[in-house]
Every structure is written in structure tokens, then in C-alpha cells.
C-alpha positions in Angstrom: -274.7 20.9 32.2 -276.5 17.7 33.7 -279.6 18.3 35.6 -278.6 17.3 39.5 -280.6 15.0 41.4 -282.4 16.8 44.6 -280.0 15.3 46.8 -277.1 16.2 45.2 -278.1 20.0 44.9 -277.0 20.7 48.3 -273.4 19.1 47.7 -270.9 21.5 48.3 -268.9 19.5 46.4 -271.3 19.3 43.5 -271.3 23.0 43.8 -267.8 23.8 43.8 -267.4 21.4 40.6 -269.9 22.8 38.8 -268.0 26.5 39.5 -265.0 25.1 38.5 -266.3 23.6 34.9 -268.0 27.1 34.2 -265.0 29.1 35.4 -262.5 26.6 32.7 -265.4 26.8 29.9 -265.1 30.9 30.5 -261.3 31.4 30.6 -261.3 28.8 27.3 -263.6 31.2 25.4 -261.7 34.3 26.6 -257.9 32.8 25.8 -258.5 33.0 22.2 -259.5 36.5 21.8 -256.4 37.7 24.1 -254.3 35.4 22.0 -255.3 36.6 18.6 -254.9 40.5 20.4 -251.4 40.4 21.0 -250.5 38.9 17.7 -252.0 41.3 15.7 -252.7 44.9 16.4 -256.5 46.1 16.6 -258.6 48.5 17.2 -260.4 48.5 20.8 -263.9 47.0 20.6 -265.9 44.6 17.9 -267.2 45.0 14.6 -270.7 43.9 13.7 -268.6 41.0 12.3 -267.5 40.2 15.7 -263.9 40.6 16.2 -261.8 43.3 17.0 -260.7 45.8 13.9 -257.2 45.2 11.7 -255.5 48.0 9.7 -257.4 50.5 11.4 -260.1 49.2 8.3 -257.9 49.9 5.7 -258.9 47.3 2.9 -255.5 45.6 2.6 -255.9 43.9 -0.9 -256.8 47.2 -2.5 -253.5 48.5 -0.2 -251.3 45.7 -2.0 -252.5 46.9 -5.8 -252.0 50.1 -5.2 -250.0 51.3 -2.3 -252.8 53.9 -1.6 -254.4 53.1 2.2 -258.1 53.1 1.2 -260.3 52.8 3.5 -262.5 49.6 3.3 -266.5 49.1 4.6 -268.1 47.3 7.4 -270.4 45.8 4.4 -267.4 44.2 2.9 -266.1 42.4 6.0 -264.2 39.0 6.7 -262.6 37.8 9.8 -259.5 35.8 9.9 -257.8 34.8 13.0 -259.8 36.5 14.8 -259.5 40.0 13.2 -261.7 41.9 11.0 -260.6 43.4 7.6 -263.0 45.8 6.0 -262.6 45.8 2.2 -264.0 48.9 -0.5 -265.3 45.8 -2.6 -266.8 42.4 -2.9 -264.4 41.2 -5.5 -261.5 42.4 -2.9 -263.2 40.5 0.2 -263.3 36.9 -1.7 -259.4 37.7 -2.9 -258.8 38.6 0.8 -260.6 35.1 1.8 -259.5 32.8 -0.7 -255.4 33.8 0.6 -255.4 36.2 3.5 -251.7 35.7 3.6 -251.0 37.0 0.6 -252.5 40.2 2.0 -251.8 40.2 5.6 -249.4 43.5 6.6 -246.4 42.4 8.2 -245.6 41.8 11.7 -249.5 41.5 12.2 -249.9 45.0 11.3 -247.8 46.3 14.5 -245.4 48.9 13.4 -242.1 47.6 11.5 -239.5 49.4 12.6 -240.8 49.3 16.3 -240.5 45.4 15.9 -237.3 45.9 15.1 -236.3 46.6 18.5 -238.6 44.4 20.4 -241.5 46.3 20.5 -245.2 46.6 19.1 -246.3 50.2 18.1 -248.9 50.8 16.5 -248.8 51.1 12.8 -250.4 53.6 10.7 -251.5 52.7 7.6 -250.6 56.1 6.7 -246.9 55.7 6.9 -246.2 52.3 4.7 -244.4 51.2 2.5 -245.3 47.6 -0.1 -241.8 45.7 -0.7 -242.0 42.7 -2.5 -245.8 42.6 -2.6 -245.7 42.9 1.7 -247.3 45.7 3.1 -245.1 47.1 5.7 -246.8 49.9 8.2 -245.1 52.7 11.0 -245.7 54.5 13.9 -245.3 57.8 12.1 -243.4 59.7 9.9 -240.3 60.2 12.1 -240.5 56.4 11.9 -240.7 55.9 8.3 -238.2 58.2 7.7 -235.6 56.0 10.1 -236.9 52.9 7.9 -236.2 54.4 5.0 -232.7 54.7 5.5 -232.0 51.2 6.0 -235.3 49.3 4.4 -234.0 45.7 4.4 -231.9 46.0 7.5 -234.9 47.0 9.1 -237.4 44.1 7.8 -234.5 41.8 8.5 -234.5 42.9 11.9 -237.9 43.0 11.9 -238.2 39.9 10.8 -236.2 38.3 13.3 -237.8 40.0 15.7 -241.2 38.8 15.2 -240.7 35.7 16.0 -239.5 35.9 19.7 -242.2 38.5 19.8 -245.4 37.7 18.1 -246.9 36.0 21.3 -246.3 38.4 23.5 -248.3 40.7 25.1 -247.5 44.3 24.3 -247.7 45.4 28.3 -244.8 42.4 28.4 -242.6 44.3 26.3 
């Protein structure tokens, strides 16, 4: 911010400007990270990379390859809009970098079925299921189970879905 003259210090106008520009450089920081949150689901708090945890760390290439959840490492770690993906190599990391949405689970990682209907669950990597080289995730069993009977009807829905969705806050819907 510019250095104010001494007689300019006492402004209140001066002052209630300068609270103003800190306030809208504040709430532009903070939009982001709120913005990236609802569109993909995260763990609470930051990595040592700096953004919130995806796929509850799951390394999702290694996921793809083998359909096996595998839990990835904080020393294999990129970020991509604005989520952190851990990864159980280097090898998988720079796959993951070089086309993240080849990798990417579906409906930002929110449960599939629950997007379905409107909604963003959480999804387990646990319960999944890799279609078509798309990883797919669910609440729970009880959950995949439902999916199972009706798989494309369901990521058809799902698919739908997400995109009157995606930007919404879960406490919105």
C-alpha cells in the first residue's frame, strides 16, 4: 500500500479506503479456496503442499491401473485446482501432472450415486467402481450396492446432475 503523507493519516476517509482495499484483497484470496471446496470434496485442513486433501490421499493414477485404492504419500504430492493428490510414486505424480483429467474421480470425488439426486456425499474410495477408465467413488456399501443395479443410469444421472450442481455449496443442497 502507498506510504500516506502526515496529513493524510488522520483522514477518515483515507482510513476507511484503505479498510476497504484490505477487506476486497482478503475476501479475493479467500473466494478461491471456498470455490475449489465445493467442487471437489476434501479432507478438512492443508497438506504441507498447501491445499486441502482429495481422495481421502488415495493415489488416483495407481487407482485407474488397477482398481485397487492405494494409498498414496505426502512425499509424492501435486496440487491441481486447488486440491492435493498424494501418489505411492514419482513416476505416478508426473503421469498425474502431465493430464490430471485423465485421472481425476468423477463428480470431483463427491459420491456418485448421491450426485445423482442432487446431492454431495462423501465418497469413499473404498466403495468404487473404474468404468471406462473413470473412477467412480460411494458413500458406502449400501450405496454401491444401489449403483450397482443400475451403473449407467446412475452415471447418466450423475452426470446430469453435476452440472447444475458442481458450484454449489454442499450446506446449499
Amino acid at each position: 500500500m502507498v506510504a500516506l503523507r502526515s496529513q493524510e493519516k488522520g483522514n477518515p476517509m483515507i482510513k476507511k479506503l484503505a479498510s476497504a482495499s484490505v477487506l476486497m484483497t482478503a475476501l479475493a484470496l479467500s473466494s478461491t479456496a471456498a470455490f475449489a471446496a465445493d467442487e471437489y470434496n476434501v479432507s478438512n485442513g492443508i497438506t504441507a503442499a498447501g491445499a486441502p486433501l482429495g481422495l481421502h490421499g488415495v493415489d488416483p493414477v495407481e487407482f485407474i491401473a488397477t482398481a485397487n485404492p492405494t494409498e498414496g504419500s505426502a512425499a509424492y504430492a501435486a496440487v491441481h485446482d486447488g486440491v492435493a493428490y498424494y501418489f505411492t510414486s514419482e513416476a505416478n505424480m508426473k503421469s498425474f501432472e502431465a493430464n490430471p483429467d485423465a485421472y481425476l474421480p468423477q463428480n470431483g470425488g463427491f459420491c456418485t450415486f448421491g450426485v445423482s439426486v442432487g446431492k454431495k456425499f462423501d465418497g469413499d474410495p473404498e466403495y468404487h467402481a473404474v468404468i471406462d477408465n473413470k473412477l467412480y467413488v460411494f458413500l458406502n456399501r449400501a450405496i454401491y450396492d444401489e449403483f450397482v443395479k443400475d451403473k449407467a443410469g446412475t452415471i447418466s444421472k450423475a452426470d446430469a446432475q453435476w452440472k447444475n450442481i458442481r458450484s454449489t455449496a454442499v450446506s446449499d443442497l
